[in-house]
N, C-alpha and C positions, 0 to 999 in steps of 0.2 A: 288499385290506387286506394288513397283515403276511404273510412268508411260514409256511410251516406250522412249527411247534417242531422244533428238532432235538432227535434225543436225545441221552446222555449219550457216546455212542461217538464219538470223533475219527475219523476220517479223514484219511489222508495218502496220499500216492506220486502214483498216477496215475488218474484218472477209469477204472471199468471198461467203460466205454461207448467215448469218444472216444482214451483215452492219454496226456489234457493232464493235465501237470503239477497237481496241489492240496494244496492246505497244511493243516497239522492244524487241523482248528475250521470248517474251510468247510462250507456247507450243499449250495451247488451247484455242477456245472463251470462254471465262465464260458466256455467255447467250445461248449459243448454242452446247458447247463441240466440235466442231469441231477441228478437229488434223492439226492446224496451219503451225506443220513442218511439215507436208504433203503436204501442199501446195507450203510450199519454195522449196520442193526439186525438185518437178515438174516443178515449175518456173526457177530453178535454171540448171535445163537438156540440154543440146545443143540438138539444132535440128540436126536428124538423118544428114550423110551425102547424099544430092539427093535429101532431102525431098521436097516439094513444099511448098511456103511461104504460112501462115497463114495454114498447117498444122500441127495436134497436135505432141506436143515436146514427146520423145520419141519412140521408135520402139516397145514396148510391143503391142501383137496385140489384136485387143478388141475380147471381151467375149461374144457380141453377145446379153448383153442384156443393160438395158441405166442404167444412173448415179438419185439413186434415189432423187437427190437433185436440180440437172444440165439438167440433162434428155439428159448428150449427152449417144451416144453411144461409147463410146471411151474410154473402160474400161480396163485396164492393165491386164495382169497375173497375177501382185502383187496383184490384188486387186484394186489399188486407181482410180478413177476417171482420165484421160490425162487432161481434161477441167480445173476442179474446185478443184482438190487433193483430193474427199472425199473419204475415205474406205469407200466400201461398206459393207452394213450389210452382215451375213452370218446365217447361221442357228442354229450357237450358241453366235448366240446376246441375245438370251432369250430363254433359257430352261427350258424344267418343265416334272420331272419324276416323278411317282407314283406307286409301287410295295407294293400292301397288304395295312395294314395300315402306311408303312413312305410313305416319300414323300421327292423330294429337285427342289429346284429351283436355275440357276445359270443364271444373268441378266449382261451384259454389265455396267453397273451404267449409270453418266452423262456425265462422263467427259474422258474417255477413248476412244478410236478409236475400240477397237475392244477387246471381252471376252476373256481373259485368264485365266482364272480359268476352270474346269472342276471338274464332280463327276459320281459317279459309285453307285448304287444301285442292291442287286443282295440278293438273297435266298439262304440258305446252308443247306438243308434237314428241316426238318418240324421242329426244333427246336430253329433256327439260323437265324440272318438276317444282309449284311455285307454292309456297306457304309462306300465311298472312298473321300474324296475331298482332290483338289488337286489346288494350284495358280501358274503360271508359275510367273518365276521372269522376268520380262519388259526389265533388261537392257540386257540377253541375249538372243541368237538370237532364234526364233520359240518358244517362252514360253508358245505359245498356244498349240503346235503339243506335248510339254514337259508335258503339264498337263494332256492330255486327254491320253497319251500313260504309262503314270505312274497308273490315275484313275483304267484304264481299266484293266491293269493286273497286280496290288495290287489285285483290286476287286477279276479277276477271280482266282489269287492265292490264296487265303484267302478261295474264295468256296472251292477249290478242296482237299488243302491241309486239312479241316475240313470235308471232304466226305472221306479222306482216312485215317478219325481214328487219326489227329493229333489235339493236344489242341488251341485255340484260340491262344495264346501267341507266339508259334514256326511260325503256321501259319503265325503270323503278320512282324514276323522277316523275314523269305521268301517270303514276299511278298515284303519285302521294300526293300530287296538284287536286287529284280528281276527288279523291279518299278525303282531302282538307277543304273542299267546295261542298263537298255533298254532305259535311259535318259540319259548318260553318251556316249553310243554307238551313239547316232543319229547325232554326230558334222558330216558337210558336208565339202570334201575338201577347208583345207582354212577358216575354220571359227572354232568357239568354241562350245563346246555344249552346249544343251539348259538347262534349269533347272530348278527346280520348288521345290513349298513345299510339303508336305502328310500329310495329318491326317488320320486315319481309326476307323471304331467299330464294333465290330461282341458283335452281342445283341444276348444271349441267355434268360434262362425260368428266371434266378434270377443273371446272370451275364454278365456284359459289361466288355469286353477288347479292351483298347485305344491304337492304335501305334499314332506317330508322327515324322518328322523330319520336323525343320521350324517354322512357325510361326500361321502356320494353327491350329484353336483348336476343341477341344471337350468340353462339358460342358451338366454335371447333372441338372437337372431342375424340380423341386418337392421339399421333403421335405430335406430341407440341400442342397438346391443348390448351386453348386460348380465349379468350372472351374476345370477341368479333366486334362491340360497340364498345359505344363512351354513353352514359346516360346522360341526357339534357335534366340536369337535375341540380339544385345547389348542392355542394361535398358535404357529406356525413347527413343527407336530409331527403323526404321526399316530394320538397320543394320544385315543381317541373318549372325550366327554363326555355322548353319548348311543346307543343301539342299541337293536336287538329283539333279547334274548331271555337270556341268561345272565345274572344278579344286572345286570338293567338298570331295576327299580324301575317305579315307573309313567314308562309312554313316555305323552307328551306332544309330536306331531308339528308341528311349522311348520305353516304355512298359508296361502298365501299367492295372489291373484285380480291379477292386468292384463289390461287390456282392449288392444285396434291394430287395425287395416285390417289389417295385414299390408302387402307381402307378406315373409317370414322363414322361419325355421325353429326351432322347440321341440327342444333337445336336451337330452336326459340323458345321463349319463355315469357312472362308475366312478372312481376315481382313478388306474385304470390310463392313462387318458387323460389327465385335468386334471394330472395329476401334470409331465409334461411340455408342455403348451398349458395355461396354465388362464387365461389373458387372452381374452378374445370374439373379439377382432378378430383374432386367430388362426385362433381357431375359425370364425371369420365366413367368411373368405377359403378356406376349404376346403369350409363347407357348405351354401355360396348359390350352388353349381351342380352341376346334375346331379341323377338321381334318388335320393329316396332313399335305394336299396341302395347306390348304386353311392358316395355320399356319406359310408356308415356304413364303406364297406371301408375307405375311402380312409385316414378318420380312423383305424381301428386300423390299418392298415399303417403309417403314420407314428409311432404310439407303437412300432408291434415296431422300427422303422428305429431310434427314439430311445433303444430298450436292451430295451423289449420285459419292465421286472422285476415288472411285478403283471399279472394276470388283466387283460384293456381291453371294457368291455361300452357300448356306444353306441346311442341308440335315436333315431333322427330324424322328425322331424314337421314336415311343409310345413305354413305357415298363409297365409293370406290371400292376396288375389289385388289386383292393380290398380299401379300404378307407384310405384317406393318412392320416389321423389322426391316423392311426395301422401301418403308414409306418416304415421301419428300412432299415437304410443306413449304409454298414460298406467300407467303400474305402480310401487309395488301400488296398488290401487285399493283393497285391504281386508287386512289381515296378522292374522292372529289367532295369538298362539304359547301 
């Protein structure tokens, strides 16, 4: 989604990371991505009261380990740098899952400070296979803590409720109640709650079923490739019309069942990716060979080549087997919104 708010502090002269030139108002370096109001706001911190002159602005006490840019050690609770403002990486700057034959990858891009997006990969008895992604929204607060805690239990709702005898569809719908309560419940006193998109797909022997709230999608990939949602978004904008979790009312997710032979691939995506590919047959031609992983990299490398400016989380799903020249595609076969 959007990138994170800046604050009210300008910045000007030169990136304190790279040296490139930036202009008052910019958020980040465009040669380096570094998160510019990160550094005003550090800059802009009153020294603790007590502190000793020339040391570092703020009371956050360090982490113990150094600034991988700056090399102080003077690293905040929040995360940023006391020194130089950088957020430091963390260990979902660039992930990369693999369960059976899918596979997804969720990379930080170029120009963000830090991943917000997240996805969920998970098995539903020997027939079934369920993948979650998820983008928190930037402008409100923890959209990273909003994505991964949506992911996660979409996903493991969707296994269970499919282990206990119920259809893909209802599954999807309890899972996005569950996914939209426990995103909605997390606001901290004093602040609003965080909130994010969902997409999901439970891949069975000859049938995909799509949820969705947001902007995040799915998309067919074979014969008749097709984009699988509609984004809750205003037209030509990435204005969300619908979400989990901050003053988002009752969510009310897509729903949507196609049957095929196969053989294709089930992708979901982020808008880090569709934002620059959002045609199938794009997509098609990149993810109808090769495994997989090696399928999921491929795709977010091509969005950082293409500028790299939101979080890119992709999650791939081989379906079907037999020659796609005998393939038959019938979708939706049932939509329920």
């Amino acid at each position: 989604m959007s990138g994170p708010e800046t604050s009210g502090a300008e910045v000007s002269g030169s990136c304190p990371v790279c040296g490139t030139h930036v202009l008052p108002g910019e958020a980040f370096c465009e040669q380096c991505g570094h998160d510019l109001s990160a550094a005003a706001r550090v800059s802009a911190r009153p020294a603790s009261p007590g502190s000793a002159p020339g040391a570092p602005r703020g009371s956050a006490p360090s982490s113990g380990r150094a600034c991988t840019v700056c090399g102080s050690a003077a690293i905040g609770s929040d995360g940023y740098c006391e020194n130089c403002g950088m957020l430091q990486p963390t260990g979902r700057d660039h992930v990369e899952m693999e369960l059976g034959p899918m596979a997804g990858v969720s990379d930080r891009g170029l120009r963000h400070s830090r991943n917000e997006d997240a996805m969920a990969l998970l098995t539903a008895g020997e027939d079934a296979v369920v993948a979650v992604v998820c983008d928190g929204v930037s402008t409100s607060p923890r959209p990273d803590e909003a994505s991964q805690a949506a992911a996660d239990i979409a996903a493991v709702t969707i296994a269970k409720r499919l282990a206990e005898g119920e259809g893909p569809e209802t599954a999807t719908r309890e899972a996005v109640r569950l996914a939209a309560d426990t995103v909605a419940s997390a606001a901290r006193p004093g602040e609003d709650s965080p909130a994010c998109t969902l997409v999901s797909a439970v891949v069975e022997r000859r049938r995909v079923t799509v949820g969705w709230v947001g902007d995040s999608r799915a998309y067919w990939l074979g014969e008749q490739s097709s984009l699988l949602t509609t984004d809750d978004a205003t037209p030509g904008t990435h204005m969300l019309t619908a979400w989990l979790g901050a003053d988002a009312g009752e969510v009310v997710p897509h729903v949507r069942t196609f049957t095929t032979d196969g053989p294709g691939v089930v992708l979901l995506c982020s808008d880090g990716l569709w934002n620059y590919y959002p045609e199938p047959e794009a997509l098609a031609a990149t993810a109808l060979s090769g495994p997989s992983l090696a399928v999921a990299r491929r795709l977010v490398r091509l969005a950082n080549e293409a500028g790299g400016h939101d979080n890119i989380t992709v999650a791939v799903i081989p379906f079907g087997q037999g020659e796609r020249g005998e393939t038959t595609v019938a979708f939706p076969k049932e939509t329920s919104d």
